[in-house]
C-alpha positions as CSV (number, residue, x, y, z in Angstrom):
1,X,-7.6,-38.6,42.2
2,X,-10.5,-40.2,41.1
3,X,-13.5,-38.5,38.7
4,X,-17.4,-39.5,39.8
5,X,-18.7,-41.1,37.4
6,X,-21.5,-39.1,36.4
7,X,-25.1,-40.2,36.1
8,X,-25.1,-37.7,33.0
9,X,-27.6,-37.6,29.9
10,X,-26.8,-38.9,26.5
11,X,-25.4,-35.3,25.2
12,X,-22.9,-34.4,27.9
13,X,-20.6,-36.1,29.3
14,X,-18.0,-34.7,32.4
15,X,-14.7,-36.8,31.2
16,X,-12.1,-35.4,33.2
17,X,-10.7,-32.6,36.1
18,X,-7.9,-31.1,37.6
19,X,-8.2,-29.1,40.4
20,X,-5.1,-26.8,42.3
21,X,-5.4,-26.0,46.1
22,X,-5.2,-22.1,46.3
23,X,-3.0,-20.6,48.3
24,X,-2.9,-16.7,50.2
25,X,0.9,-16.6,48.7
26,X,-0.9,-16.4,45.3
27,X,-3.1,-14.8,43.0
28,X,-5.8,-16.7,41.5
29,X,-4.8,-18.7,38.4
30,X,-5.8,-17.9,35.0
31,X,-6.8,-19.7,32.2
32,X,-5.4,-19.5,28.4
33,X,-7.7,-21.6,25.9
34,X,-4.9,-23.4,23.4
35,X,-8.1,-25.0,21.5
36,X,-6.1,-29.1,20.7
37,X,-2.9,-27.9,22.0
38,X,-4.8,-27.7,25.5
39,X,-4.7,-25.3,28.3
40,X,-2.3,-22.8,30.1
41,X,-2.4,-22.1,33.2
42,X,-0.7,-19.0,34.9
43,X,-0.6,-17.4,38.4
44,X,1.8,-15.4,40.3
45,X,3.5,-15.1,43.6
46,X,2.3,-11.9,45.9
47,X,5.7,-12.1,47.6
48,X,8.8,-10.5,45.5
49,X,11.8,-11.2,44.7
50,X,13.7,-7.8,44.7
51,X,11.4,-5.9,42.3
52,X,10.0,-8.5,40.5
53,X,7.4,-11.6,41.2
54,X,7.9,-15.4,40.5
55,X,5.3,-16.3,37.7
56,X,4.7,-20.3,37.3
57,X,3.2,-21.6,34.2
58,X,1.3,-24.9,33.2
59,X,0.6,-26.4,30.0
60,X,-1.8,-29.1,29.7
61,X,-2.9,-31.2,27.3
62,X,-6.3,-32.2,26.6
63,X,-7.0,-34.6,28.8
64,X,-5.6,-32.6,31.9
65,X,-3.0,-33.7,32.2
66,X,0.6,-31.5,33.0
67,X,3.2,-31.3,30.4
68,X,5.1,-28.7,32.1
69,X,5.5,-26.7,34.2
70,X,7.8,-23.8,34.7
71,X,8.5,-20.4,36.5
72,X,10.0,-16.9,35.6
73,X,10.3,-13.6,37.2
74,X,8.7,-10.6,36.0
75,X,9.1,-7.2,36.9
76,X,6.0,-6.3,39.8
77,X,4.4,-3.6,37.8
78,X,3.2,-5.4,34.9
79,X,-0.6,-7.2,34.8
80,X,-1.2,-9.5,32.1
81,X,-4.0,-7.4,29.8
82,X,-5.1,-9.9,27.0
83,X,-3.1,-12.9,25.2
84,X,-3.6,-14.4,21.6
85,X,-2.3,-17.4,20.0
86,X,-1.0,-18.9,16.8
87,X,0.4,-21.8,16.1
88,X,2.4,-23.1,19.1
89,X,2.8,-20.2,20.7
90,X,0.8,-17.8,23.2
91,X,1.1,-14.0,23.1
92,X,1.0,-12.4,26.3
93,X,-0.2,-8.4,26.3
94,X,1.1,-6.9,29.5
95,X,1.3,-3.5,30.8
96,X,2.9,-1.5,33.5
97,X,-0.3,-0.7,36.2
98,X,1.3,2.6,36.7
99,X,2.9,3.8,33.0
100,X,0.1,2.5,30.6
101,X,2.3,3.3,27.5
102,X,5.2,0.7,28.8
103,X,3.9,-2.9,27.0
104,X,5.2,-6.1,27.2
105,X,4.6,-8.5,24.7
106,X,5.4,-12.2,25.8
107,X,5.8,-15.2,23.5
108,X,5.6,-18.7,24.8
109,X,6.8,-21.8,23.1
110,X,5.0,-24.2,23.8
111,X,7.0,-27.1,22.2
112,X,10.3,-25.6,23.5
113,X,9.6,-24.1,26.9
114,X,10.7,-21.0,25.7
115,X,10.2,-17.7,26.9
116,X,11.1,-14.3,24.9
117,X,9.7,-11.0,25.5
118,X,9.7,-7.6,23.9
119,X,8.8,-4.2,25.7
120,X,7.9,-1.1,24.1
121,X,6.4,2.5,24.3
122,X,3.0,3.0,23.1
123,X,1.9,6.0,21.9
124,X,-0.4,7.3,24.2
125,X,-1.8,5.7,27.8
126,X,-4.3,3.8,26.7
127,X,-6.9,1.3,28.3
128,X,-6.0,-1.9,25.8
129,X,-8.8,-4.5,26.5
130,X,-8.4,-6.4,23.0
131,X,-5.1,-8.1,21.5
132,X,-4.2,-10.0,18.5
133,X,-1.2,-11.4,16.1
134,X,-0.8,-10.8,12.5
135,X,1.4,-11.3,9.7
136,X,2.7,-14.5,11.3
137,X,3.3,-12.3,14.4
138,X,5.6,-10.0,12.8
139,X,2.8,-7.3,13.7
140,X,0.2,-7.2,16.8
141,X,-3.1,-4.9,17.2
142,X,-4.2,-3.3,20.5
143,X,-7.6,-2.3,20.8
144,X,-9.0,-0.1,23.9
145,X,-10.3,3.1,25.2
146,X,-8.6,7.0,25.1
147,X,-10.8,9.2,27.1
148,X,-13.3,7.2,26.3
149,X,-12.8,6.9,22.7
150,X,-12.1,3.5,20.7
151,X,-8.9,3.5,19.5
152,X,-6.5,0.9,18.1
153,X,-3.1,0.5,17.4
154,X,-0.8,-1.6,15.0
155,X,2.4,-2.4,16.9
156,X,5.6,-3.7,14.2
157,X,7.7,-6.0,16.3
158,X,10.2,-6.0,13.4
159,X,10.8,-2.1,13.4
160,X,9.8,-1.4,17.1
161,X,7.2,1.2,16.2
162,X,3.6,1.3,17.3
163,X,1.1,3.6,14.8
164,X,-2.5,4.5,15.1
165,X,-5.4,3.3,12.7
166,X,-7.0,6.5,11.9
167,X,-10.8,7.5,12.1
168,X,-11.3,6.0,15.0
169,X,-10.5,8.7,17.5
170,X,-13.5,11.2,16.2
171,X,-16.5,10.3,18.9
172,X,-16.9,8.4,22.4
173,X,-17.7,5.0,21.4
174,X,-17.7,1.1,22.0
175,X,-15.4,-1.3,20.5
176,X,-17.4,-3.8,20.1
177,X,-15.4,-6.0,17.6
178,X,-11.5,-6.3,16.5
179,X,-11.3,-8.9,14.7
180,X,-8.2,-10.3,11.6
181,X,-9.1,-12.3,8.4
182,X,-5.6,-13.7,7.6
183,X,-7.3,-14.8,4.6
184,X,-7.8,-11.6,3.0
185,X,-4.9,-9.1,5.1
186,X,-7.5,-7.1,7.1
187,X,-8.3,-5.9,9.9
188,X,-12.0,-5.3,10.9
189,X,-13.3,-3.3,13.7
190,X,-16.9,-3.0,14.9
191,X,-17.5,0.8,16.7
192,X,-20.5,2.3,18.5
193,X,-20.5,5.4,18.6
194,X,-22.4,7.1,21.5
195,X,-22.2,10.5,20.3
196,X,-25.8,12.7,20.3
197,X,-24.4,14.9,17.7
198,X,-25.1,12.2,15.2
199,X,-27.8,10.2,17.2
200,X,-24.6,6.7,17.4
201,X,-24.9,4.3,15.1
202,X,-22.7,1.3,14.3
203,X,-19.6,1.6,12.1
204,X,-17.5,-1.1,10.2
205,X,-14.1,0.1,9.8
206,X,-11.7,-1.8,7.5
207,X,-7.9,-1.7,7.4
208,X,-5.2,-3.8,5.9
209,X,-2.1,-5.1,8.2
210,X,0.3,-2.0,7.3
211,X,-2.4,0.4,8.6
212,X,-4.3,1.9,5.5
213,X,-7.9,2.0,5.4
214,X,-10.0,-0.2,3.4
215,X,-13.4,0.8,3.9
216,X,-16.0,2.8,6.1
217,X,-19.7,1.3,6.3
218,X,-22.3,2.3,8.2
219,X,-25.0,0.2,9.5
220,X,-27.8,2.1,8.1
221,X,-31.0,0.6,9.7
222,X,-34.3,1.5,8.1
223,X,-37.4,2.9,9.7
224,X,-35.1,5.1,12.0
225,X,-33.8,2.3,14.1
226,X,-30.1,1.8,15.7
227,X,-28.1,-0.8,16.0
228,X,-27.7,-1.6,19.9
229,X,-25.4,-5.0,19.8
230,X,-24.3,-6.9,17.5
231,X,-21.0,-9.1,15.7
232,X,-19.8,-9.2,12.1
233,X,-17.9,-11.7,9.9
234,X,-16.5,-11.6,6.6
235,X,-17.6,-13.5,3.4
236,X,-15.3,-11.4,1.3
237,X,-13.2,-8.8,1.3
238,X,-16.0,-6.9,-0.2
239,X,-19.0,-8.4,1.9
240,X,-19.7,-9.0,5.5
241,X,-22.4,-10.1,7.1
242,X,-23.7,-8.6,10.2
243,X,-26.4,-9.9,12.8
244,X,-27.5,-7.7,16.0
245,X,-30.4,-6.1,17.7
246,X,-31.7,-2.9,17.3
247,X,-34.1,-0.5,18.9
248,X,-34.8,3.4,18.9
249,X,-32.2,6.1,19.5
250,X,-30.6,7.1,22.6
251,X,-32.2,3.8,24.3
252,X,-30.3,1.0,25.9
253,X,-33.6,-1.2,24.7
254,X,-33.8,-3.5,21.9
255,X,-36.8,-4.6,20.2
256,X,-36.0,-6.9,17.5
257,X,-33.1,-8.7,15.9
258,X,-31.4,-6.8,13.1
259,X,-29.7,-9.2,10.0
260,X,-27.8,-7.6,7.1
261,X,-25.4,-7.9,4.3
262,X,-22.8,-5.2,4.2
263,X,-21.3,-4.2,0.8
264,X,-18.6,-2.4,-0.5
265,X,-19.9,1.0,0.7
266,X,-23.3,0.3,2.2
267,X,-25.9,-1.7,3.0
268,X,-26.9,-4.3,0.5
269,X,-29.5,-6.1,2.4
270,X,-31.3,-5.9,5.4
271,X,-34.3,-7.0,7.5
272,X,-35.7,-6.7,11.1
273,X,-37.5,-8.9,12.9
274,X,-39.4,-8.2,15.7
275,X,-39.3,-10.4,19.1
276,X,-42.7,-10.9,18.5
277,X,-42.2,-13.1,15.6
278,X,-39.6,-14.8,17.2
279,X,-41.5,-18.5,18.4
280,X,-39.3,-19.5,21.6
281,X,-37.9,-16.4,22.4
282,X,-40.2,-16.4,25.4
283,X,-40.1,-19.8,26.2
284,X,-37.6,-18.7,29.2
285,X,-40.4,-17.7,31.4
286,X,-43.0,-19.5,33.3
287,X,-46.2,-21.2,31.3
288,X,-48.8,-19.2,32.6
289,X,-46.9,-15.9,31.8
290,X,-45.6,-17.0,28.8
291,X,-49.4,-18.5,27.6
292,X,-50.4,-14.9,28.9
293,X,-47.4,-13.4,26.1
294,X,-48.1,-15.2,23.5
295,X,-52.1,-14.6,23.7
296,X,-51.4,-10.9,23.9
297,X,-49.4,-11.5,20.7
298,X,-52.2,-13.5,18.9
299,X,-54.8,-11.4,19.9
300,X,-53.0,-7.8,18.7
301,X,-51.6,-9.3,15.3
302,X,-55.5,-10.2,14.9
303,X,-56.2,-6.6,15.1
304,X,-53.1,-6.2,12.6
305,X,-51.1,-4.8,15.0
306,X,-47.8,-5.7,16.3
307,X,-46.8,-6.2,20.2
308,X,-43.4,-4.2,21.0
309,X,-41.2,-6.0,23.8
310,X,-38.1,-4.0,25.0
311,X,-35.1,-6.1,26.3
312,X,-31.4,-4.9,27.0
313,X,-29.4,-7.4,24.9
314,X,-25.7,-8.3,24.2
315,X,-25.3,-10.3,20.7
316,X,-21.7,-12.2,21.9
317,X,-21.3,-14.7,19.1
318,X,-22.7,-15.6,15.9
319,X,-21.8,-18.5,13.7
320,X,-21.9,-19.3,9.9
321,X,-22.3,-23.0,9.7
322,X,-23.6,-24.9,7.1
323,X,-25.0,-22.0,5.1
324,X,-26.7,-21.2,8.7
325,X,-26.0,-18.0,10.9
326,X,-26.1,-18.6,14.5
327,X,-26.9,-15.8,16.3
328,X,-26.0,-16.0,20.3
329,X,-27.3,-13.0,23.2
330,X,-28.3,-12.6,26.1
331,X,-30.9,-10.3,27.8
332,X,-30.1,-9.1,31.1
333,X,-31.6,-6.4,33.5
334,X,-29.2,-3.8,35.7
335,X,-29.9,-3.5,39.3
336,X,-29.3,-1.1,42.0
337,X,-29.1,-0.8,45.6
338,X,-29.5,2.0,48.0
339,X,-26.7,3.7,49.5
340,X,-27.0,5.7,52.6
341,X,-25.0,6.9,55.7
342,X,-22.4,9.3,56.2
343,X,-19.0,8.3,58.3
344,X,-17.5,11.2,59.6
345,X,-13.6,11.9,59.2
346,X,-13.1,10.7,62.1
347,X,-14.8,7.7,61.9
348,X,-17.8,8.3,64.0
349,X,-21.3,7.2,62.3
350,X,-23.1,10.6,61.9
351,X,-26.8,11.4,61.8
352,X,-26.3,12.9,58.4
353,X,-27.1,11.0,55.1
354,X,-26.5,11.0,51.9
355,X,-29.0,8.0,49.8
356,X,-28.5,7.1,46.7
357,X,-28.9,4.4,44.2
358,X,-25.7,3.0,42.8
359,X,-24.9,0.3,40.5
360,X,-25.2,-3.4,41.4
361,X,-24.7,-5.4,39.0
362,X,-26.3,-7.4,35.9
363,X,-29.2,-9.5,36.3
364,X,-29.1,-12.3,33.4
365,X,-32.5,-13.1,32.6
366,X,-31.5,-15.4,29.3
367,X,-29.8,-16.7,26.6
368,X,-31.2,-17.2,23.2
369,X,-30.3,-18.9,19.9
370,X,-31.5,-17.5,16.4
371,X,-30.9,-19.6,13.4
372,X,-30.8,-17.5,10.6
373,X,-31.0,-18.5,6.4
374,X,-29.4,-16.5,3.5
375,X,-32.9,-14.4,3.0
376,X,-33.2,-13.4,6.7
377,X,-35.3,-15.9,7.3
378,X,-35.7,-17.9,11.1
379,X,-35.3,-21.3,10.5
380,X,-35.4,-21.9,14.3
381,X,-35.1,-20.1,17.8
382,X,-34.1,-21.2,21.4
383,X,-34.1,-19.7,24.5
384,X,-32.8,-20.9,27.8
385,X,-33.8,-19.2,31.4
386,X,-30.2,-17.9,33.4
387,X,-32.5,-15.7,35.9
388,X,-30.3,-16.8,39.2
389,X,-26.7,-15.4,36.9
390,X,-25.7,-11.6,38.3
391,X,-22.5,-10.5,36.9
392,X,-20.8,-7.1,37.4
393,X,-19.7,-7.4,33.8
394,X,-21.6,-8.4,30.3
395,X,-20.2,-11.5,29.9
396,X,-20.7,-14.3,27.8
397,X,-22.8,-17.3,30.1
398,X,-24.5,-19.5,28.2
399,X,-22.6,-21.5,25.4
400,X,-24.2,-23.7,22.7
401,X,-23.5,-26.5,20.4
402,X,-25.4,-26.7,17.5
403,X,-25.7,-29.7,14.3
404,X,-28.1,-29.9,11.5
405,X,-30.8,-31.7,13.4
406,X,-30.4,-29.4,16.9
407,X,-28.7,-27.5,19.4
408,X,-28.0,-27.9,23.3
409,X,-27.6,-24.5,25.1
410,X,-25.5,-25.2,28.6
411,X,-24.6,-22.9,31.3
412,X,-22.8,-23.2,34.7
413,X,-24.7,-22.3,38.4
414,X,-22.5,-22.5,41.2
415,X,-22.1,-26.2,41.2
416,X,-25.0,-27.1,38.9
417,X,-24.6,-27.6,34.8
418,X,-27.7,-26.3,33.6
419,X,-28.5,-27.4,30.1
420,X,-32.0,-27.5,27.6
421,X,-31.5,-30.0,24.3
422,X,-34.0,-28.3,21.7
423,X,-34.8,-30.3,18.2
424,X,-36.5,-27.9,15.6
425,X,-40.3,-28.5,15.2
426,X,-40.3,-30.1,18.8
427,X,-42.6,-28.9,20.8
428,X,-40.8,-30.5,24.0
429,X,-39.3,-27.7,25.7
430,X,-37.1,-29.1,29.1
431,X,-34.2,-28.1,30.6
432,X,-32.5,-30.6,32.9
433,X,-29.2,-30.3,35.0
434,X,-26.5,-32.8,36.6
435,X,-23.7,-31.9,38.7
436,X,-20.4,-30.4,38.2
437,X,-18.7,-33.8,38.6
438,X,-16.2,-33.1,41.8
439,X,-12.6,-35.6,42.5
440,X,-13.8,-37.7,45.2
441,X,-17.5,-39.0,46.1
442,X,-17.7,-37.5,49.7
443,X,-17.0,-34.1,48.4
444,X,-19.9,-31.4,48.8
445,X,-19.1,-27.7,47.4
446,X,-19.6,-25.0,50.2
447,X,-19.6,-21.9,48.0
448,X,-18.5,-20.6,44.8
449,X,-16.0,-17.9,44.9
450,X,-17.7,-16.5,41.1
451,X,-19.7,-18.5,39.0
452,X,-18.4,-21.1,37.2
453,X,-16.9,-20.4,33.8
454,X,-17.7,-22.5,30.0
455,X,-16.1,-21.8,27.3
456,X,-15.9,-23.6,24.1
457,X,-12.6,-25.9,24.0
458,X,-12.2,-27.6,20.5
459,X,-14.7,-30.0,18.5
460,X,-17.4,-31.1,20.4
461,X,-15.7,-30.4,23.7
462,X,-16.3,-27.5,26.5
463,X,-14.2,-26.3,30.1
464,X,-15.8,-25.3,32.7
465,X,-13.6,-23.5,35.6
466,X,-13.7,-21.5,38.5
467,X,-12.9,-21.3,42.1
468,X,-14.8,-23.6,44.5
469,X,-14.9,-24.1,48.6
470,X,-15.2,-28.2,48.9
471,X,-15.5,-29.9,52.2
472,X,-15.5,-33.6,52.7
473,X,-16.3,-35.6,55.5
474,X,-16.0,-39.0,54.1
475,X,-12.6,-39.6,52.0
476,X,-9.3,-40.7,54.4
477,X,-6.7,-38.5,53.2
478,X,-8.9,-36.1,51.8
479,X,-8.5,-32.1,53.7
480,X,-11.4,-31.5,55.5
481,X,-12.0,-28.2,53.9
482,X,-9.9,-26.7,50.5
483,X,-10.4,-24.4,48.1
484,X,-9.2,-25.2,44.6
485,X,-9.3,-23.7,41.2
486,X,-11.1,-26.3,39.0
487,X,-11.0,-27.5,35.0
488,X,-13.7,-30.2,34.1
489,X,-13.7,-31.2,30.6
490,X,-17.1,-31.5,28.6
491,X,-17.7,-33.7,26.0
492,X,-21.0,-33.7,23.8
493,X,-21.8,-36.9,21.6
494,X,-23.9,-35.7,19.2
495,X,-27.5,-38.2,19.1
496,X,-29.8,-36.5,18.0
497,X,-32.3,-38.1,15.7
């Protein structure tokens, strides 16, 4: 199987793909990122054996290429939740769809091929959406929902025994953040709590790996502001530093970008920053509205007022490189659609209605870069337009690589790579695109099942996968229509001046 060679610009380069024809027998296959030790791939059969189904898994390295390749049986109940990885091994979290306590925690060597997994009770049925190892996976943390209340549990593989962090349990919230600093034996955890007792607000809960708890911050904002999004990372064990957006209570809105240094018990420093003051953060819209935005700024900061924007904005990543912090989000709209008719029971269509709105999905409007100094200062901002993404869940679309002298800010549309190259102080502002390079050069992508997937790989490479309809005309030997789960390989060489 041969890869186009791609007329691609001097950043990014498409290197190699590996595609799988799917098959009704099987679910889709999923993806675990092994960063240099490559990929895994995992699917399973919808046909059982007894009462269990035949699991295959691939390990490639990373240049696509198989390894091996192996199957197993597990029992039909359990769905993989979440996975982790250390070392040379991959941690499966799985769960039984019907008892939510009964776990499964699967280890996979990778060097030996070898399977072992250990089940246990949990302590209560729990929706687990975040996993991790610790303690050189003598322990594991679970991180989830409880009636709607964060909650997170330390699991000891050595004694069998789950326990609960305590604290956590007090208000409905969001976990936004479980992260481990092996370096300093904790555990940090990011909640928003959505509680109008206390108005939310964003909490930094620290505990150590038996359990106990370290520390209990808030993120005080000033001038009466909230904390709507945002990600932490740890300097010390006694400082963290914290970058977000924030906007007025009880609103989904944001209206700035919120950057602070957490202490031992508070706040130490802080500062907000308006989008306003933000040069290119409305450089994702068209040049007559964006002249029109910008002249509306001018003109009211003229009149020493400042011009208030409102946007509903995840923070997904940010970075400390360099003695820079990269802040990553995405804005993104919610739309609805109108729901009408009434089917009677037995299945006649009835004159009666009953209209409604009901959710449809996110509407991505774009992805934005801060750059971020020690003072609070922006050194530089990007933004990049994603207005044709719509997602039924906030996740992460637009990835970025970043050196001293720029960034490039890439995202995948059906079977388009959509990527802007921005140097700081430019005032060249153009996003360009190339193809997702496909195996053979009479193949034409019909449709994509979901968009396109990129995620960061290791160095200065990226994956992009997904499920694509390909027919081909041209190529003897070639089926005349399949659909394949994809992996192309992105590589950026860095030129910039």
């Amino acid at each position: 199987m041969l890869l186009l060679e791609m007329s691609s610009f001097a950043q990014l380069a498409q290197s190699n793909r590996i595609e799988y024809e799917q098959s009704f027998l099987k679910m889709d296959k999923s993806l675990v990122n092994l960063g240099r030790n490559g990929v895994l791939l995992y699917d399973y059969s919808i046909k059982l054996n007894g009462e269990s189904r035949d699991w295959e898994f691939t390990h490639l390295d990373t240049t696509l290429n198989e390894i091996w390749k192996t199957r197993i049986s597990i029992d039909e109940n359990y769905e993989v939740l979440n996975y982790d990885t250390l070392d040379n091994s991959v941690f499966l979290l799985l769960s039984d769809q019907y008892k939510r306590r009964e776990l499964i925690i699967l280890k996979i060597d990778l060097e030996n091929k070898k399977f072992v997994a250990q089940s246990f009770s949990n302590l209560v049925s729990m929706y687990s959406n975040q996993f991790r190892v610790i303690d050189d996976a003598k322990k594991f943390v679970i991180g989830g929902y409880f009636n709607e209340r964060p909650i997170v549990v330390i699991y000891d593989a050595i004694t069998n025994q789950p326990k609960i962090l305590p604290g956590l349990l007090n208000y409905k919230g969001e976990l936004v953040q479980l992260s481990v600093v092996n370096q300093f034996n904790s555990i940090n955890i990011l909640i928003n709590y959505l509680t109008t007792k206390t108005g939310g607000g964003m909490w930094l809960k620290s505990f150590d790996f038996d359990g106990n708890a370290l520390k209990n911050t808030p993120l005080n904002v000033p001038n009466k502001f909230y904390v709507k999004s945002g990600k932490v990372i740890s300097l010390d064990p006694e400082h963290h530093l914290f970058a977000g957006v924030y906007g007025r209570k009880n609103s989904y809105y944001s209206q700035g970008v919120y950057f602070g240094l957490l202490g031992e018990n508070s706040t130490d420093f802080d500062k907000l920053i308006n989008y306003s003051e933000l040069p290119n953060f409305f450089r994702y819209m068209r040049d007559r509205r964006y002249q029109r935005v910008i002249s509306r700024i001018e003109k009211r900061k003229a009149e020493g007022k400042k011009t208030r924007f409102n946007y509903r904005v995840i923070v997904h990543d940010i970075v400390l490189k360099d003695s820079v912090v990269l802040m990553l989000g995405e804005s993104h709209s919610v739309d609805y659609k109108q729901q009408s008719g009434y089917s009677s029971p037995f299945g006649l269509q009835s004159s009666r209605t009953n209209s409604g709105y009901v959710f449809d999905g996110y509407r991505y409007t774009h992805g934005f870069i801060l750059a971020i100094n020690s003072a609070g200062e922006i050194i530089w901002d990007v933004s990049i337009k994603t207005s044709n993404i719509k997602k039924y869940d906030l996740e992460q679309v637009v990835n970025f690589t970043y050196n001293k002298s720029g960034s490039v800010l890439f995202y995948p549309e059906r079977d388009i790579l959509k990527y802007l190259e921005y140097f700081p102080g430019s005032t060249e502002y153009n996003e360009k695109e190339e193809k997702i390079a496909l195996s053979y050069s009479g193949d034409i992508v019909r449709n994509s099942t979901n968009e396109p997937k990129v995620v960061k790989w290791y160095g200065n490479n990226y994956l992009i996968y997904g499920t694509q309809w390909i027919k081909n005309f041209e190529d003897a030997g070639v089926k005349l229509n399949r659909e394949v789960f994809f992996i192309n390989k992105i590589h950026y060489s860095s030129v910039f001046p």
